[in-house]
C-alpha positions as CSV (number, residue, x, y, z in Angstrom):
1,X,31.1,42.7,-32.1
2,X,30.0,39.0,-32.1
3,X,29.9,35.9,-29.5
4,X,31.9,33.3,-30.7
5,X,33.2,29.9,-29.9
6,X,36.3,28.8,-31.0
7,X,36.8,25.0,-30.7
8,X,40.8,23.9,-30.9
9,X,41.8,20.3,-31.3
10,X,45.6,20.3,-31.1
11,X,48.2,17.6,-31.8
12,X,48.2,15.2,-28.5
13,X,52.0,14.9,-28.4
14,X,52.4,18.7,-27.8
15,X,53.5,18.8,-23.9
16,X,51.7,21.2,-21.3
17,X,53.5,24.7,-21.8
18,X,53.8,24.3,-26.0
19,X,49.6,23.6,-25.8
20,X,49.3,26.7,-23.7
21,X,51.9,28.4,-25.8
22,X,48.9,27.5,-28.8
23,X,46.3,29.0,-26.8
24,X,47.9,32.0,-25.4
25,X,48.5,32.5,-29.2
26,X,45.2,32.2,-30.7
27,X,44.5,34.2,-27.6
28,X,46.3,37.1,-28.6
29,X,45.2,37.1,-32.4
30,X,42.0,38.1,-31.0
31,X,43.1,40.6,-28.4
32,X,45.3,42.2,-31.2
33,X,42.1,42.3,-33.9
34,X,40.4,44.2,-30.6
35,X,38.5,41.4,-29.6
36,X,38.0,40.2,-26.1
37,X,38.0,36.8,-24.4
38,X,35.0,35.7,-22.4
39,X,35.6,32.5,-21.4
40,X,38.7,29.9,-21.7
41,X,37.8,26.4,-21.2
42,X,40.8,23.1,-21.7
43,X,39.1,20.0,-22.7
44,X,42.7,18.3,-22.1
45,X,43.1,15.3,-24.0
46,X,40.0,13.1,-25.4
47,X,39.9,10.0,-28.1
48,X,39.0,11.2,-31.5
49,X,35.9,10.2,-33.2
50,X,37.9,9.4,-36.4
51,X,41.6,9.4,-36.7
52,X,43.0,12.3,-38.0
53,X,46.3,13.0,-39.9
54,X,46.9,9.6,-38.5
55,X,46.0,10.7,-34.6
56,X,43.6,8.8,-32.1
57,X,44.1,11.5,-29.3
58,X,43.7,15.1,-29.7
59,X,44.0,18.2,-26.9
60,X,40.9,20.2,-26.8
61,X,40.3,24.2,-26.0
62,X,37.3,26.1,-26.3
63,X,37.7,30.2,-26.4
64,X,34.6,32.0,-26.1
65,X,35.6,35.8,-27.5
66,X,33.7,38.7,-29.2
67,X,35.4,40.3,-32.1
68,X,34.1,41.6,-35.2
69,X,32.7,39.2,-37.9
70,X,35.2,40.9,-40.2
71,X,38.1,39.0,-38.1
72,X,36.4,35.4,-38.4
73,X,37.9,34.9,-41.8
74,X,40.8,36.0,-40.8
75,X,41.0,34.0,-38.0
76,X,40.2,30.9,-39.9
77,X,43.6,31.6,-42.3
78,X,45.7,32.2,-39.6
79,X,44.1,29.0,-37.5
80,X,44.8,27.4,-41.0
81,X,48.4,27.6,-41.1
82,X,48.9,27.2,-37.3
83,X,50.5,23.6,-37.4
84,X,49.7,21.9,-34.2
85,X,46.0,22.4,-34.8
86,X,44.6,19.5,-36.5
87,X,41.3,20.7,-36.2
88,X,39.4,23.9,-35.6
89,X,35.9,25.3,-35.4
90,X,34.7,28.6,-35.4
91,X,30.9,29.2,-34.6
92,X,28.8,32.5,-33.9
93,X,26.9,32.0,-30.5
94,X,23.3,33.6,-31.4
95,X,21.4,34.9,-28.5
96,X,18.3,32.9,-27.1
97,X,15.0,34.8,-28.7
98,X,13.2,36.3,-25.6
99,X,10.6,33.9,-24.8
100,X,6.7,35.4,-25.3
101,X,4.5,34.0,-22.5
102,X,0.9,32.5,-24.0
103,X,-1.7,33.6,-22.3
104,X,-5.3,30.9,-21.9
């Protein structure tokens, strides 16, 4: 099992309980591959840098999970064909190198 993060931008016109209903989904794609969610974080709505699919505003989520890497591809189809997101991003959270103290 891996840390990752899983960045969501979601259409901004999607109300409250059909951007949860999103989440809660994505959620449970990575319950069901026998991955576990760490953290849940909702950006909530934020100006895009660059309009997309002709969209200033986008809702943001960030899911911190562990699943296996095998799943990450997977993920990235389903996420692919998931039609609210406009935008996704799925990046492996490597763990800080244990720092060696110098000695003078």
């Amino acid at each position: 099992m891996r840390t990752y993060e899983v960045v969501l931008i979601v259409h901004p016109e999607l109300d409250e309980t059909a951007f949860k209903e999103v989440v809660e989904k994505v959620q449970g794609w990575i319950t069901a591959a026998g991955g576990s969610i760490a953290k849940l974080d909702i950006w909530g709505k934020r100006r895009l840098t660059y309009m997309i699919n002709k969209q200033r505003d986008g809702q943001y989520a960030l899911i911190t999970a562990e699943f296996a890497p095998a799943f990450a591809a997977e993920l990235e189809h389903l996420l692919r064909f998931l039609e609210p997101v406009i935008r996704f991003m799925i990046t492996v959270v490597e763990k800080p190198a244990p720092q060696v103290e110098e000695q003078a």
